[in-house]
N, C-alpha and C positions, 0 to 999 in steps of 0.2 A: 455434626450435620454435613452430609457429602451436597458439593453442590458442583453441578456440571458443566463447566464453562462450554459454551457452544461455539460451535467453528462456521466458517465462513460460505464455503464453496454450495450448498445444500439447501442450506434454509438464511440467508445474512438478515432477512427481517428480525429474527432469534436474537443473532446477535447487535443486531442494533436498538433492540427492548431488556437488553441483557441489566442493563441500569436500573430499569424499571423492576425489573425480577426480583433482584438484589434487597431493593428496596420493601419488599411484600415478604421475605422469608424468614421465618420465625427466630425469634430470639434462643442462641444458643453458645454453649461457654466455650466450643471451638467450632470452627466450617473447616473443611477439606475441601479445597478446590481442586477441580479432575479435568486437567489438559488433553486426557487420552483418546477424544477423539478429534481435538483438531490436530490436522494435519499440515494444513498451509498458513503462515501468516502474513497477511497483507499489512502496508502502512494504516488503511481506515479499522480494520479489522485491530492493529494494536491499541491504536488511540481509543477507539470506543473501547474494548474490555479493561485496557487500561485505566481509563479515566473511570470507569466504574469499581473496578476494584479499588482507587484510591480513595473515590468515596464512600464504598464499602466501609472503608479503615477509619475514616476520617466518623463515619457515624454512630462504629463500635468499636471505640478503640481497647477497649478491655476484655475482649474475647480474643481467643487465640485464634490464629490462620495458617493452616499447613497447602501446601501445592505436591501434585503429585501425577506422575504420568507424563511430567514434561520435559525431559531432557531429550526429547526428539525434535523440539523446538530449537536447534541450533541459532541459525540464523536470525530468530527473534531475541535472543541472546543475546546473539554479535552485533543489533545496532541498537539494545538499551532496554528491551520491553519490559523485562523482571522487573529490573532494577527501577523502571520509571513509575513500578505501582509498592515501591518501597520491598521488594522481595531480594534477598543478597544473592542473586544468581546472574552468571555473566557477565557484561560491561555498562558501564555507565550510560544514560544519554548524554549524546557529541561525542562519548570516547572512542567510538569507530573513525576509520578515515573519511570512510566516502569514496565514491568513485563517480564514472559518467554513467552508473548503472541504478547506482542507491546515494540518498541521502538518509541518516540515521537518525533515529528519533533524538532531536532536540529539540530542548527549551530553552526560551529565549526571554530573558530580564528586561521587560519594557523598560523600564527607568535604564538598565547599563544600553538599553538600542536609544534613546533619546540624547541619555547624557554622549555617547558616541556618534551620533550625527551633530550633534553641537560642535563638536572637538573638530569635527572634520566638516563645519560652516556647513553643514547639509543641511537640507528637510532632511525629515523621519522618509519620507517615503522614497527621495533619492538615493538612500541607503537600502531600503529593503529592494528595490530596483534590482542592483545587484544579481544578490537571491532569488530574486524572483526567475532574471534571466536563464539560470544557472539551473532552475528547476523546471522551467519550459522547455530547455533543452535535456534535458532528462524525459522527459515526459512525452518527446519527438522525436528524439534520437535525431535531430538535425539541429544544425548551429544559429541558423540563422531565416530569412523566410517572415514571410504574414502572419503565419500561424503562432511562428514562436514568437513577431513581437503583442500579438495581440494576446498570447497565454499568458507573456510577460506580465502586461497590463492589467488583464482578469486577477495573476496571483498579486501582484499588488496592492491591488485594490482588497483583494479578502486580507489581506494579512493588515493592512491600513485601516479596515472595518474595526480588526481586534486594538489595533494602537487607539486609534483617535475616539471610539463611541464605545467600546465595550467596556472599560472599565478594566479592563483584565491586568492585574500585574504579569502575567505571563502568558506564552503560548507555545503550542506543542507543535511541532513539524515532523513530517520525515515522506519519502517519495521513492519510489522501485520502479527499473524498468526488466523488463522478464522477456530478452532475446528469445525464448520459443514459439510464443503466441505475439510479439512487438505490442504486449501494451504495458501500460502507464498510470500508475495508481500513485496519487498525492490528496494526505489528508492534513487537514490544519484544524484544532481543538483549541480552545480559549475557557477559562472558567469566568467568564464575565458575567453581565445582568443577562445578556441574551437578547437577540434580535428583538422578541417581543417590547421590550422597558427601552430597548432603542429609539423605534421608530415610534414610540409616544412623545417623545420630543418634538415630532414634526406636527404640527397642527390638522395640515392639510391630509394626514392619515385617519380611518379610523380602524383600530383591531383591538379585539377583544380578547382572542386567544393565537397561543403560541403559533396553531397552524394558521393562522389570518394572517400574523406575522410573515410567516413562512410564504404564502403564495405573494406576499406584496413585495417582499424584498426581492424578489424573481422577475419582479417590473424594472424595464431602464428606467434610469432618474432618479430609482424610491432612495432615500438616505436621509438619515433622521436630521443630518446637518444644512445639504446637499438645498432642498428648498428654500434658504435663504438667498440666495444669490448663485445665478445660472446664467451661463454664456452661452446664448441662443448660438453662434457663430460655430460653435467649436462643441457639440454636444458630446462628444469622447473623452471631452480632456477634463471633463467632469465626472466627480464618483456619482458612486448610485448603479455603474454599469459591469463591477465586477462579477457579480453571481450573476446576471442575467447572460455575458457572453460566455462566462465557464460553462453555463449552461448548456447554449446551443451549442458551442463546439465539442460537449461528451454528447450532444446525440446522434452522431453520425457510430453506430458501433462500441461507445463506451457506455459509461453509466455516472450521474448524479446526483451524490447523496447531500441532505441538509438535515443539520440535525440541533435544534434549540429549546430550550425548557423541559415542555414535556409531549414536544410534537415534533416528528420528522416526513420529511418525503425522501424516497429512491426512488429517483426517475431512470426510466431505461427505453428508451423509445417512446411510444405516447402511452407508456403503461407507468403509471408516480401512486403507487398504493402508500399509503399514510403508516406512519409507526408511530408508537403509541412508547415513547421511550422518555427517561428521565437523563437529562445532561447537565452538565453543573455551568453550562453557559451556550458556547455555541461551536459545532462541528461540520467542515466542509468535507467530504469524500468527492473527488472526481479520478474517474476512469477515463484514459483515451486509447483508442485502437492507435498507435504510432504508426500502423502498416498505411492508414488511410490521408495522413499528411494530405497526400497533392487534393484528393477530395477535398478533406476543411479547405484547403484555402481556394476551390472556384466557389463554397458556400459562402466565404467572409463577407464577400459583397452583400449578399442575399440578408445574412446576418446584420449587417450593418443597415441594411433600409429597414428589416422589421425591425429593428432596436431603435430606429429613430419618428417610424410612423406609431409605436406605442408608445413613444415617450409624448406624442401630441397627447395621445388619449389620456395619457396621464397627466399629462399638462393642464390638461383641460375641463380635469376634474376639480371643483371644489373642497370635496373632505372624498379622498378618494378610500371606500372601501373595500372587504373578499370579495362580495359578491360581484363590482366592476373587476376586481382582478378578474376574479374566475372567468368572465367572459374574456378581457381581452386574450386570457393564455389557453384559448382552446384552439383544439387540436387544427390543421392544416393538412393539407396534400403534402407541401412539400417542407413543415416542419413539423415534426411529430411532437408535438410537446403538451403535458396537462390530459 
């Protein structure tokens, strides 16, 4: 059976249901996967086909899998792709160097990143700090700035969502920045329980389904752990506010994908059409215009009062569910979001 892996640039809702596809196609004693018409590969763009083709593997493992068409995929070669959905072509993930331009798809042994911030008297999260910094500046092409300490903080916080609540023994990175057009694509993949079985933890939630999940963890505050005790004084130095400021700062010009169980949003301005996709846990896609730096940071302020005037509303809900989300995250003049 020929089956067509889709490419990015055209139609990405395609490829971000690509899992879901997978999972509907008839049983057969070999598949042919057909690379030949993507032509560009992004970091979200790896993660998602790749995380699909591995569960592809994982769900038939006695049918044979050939690939074909793809040796024009150089680059997705050179920082891991093949090989990270078990295919012997290319380099490993992490066996690229890296530069200030890419980070390579790696994955990352929550237990050796735990047992390694112990050795080194850290939190888990002062450790991923680091990395975090290191990929904001990639994603800005500048060193230093508002912007990049608060992406800092956003990716922190996402990569801290997959340590401490997902359950995930592992997770996927890798991040591009593409001098022609200065933007900045970084995607982070986990195979955990997924946002949804997260935020059942918290009481004060209520969601049903995976997209309920999806618009609630896009509220400052929401965190399945995060309601237990909360420092009115200092509302930033509390999780819960990761996804929500990745958020706002891809809507100036970039894009933000979220992708969990078997419901995603790509948001792109105040247009977030739903995908209807199968993920074995939970995937972040954000895009930034690098060109628009000085823009994000006169919004930061702006950003920072609505992240604090909806965190009241959410404060102030009982059992807060979609339908309050859905209002608080409708669309504005001057944020375009939902």
């Amino acid at each position: 059976m020929l089956i067509e892996i889709p490419e990015w640039q055209n139609d990405p809702l395609k490829a971000l249901e690509f899992g879901a596809h997978l999972r509907s196609v008839e049983q057969a004693s070999i598949y042919k996967f057909d690379f030949g018409k993507v032509a560009f590969a992004t970091p979200g763009w790896m993660l998602v086909i790749g995380d699909a083709l591995r569960e592809f593997r994982g769900a038939r493992p006695d049918a044979k899998r050939q690939a074909i068409n793809y040796r024009h995929l150089g680059y997705a070669a050179h920082v891991g792709f093949f090989q990270y959905f078990g295919m012997e072509y290319g380099q490993a993930p992490s066996e690229a160097a890296g530069s200030n331009t890419y980070v390579p798809i790696s994955e990352v042994d929550v237990s050796q990143l735990r047992a390694s911030a112990s050795d080194k008297f850290l939190q888990v999260g002062e450790l991923i700090e680091e990395d975090a910094q290191q990929l904001a500046q990639i994603l800005t092409q500048t060193q230093d700035g508002e912007v990049v300490k608060t992406l800092t903080y956003s990716i922190r916080e996402i990569v801290r969502n997959v340590v401490e609540h997902s359950g995930s023994t592992t997770y996927a990175i890798s991040a591009q920045y593409w001098p022609a057009n200065r933007c900045a694509e970084l995607a982070v993949s986990d195979s955990g329980c997924g946002i949804l079985a997260s935020l059942k933890e918290n009481p004060r939630l209520r969601a049903e389904t995976d997209l309920d999940a999806l618009k609630l963890s896009l509220l400052p505050g929401i965190s399945s752990k995060a309601w237990r005790r909360r420092k009115a004084s200092d509302v930033w130095a509390n999780s819960g506010y990761g996804l929500f400021m990745t958020q706002r700062l891809c809507s100036l010009g970039g894009e933000f994908t979220l992708l969990s169980g078997r419901a995603g949003m790509r948001i792109v301005g105040s247009e977030a059409p739903t995908v209807q996709c199968i993920v074995p846990g939970t995937t972040v896609i954000l895009r930034i215009d690098a060109g628009r730096v000085a823009s994000l940071t006169k919004r930061l302020a702006e950003f920072h009062q609505e992240g604090a005037r909806l965190a009241k509303a959410v404060g102030g809900a009982n059992r807060l569910g979609p339908s309050l989300a859905s209002q608080v995250l409708r669309p504005t003049a001057k944020t375009d979001f939902l």
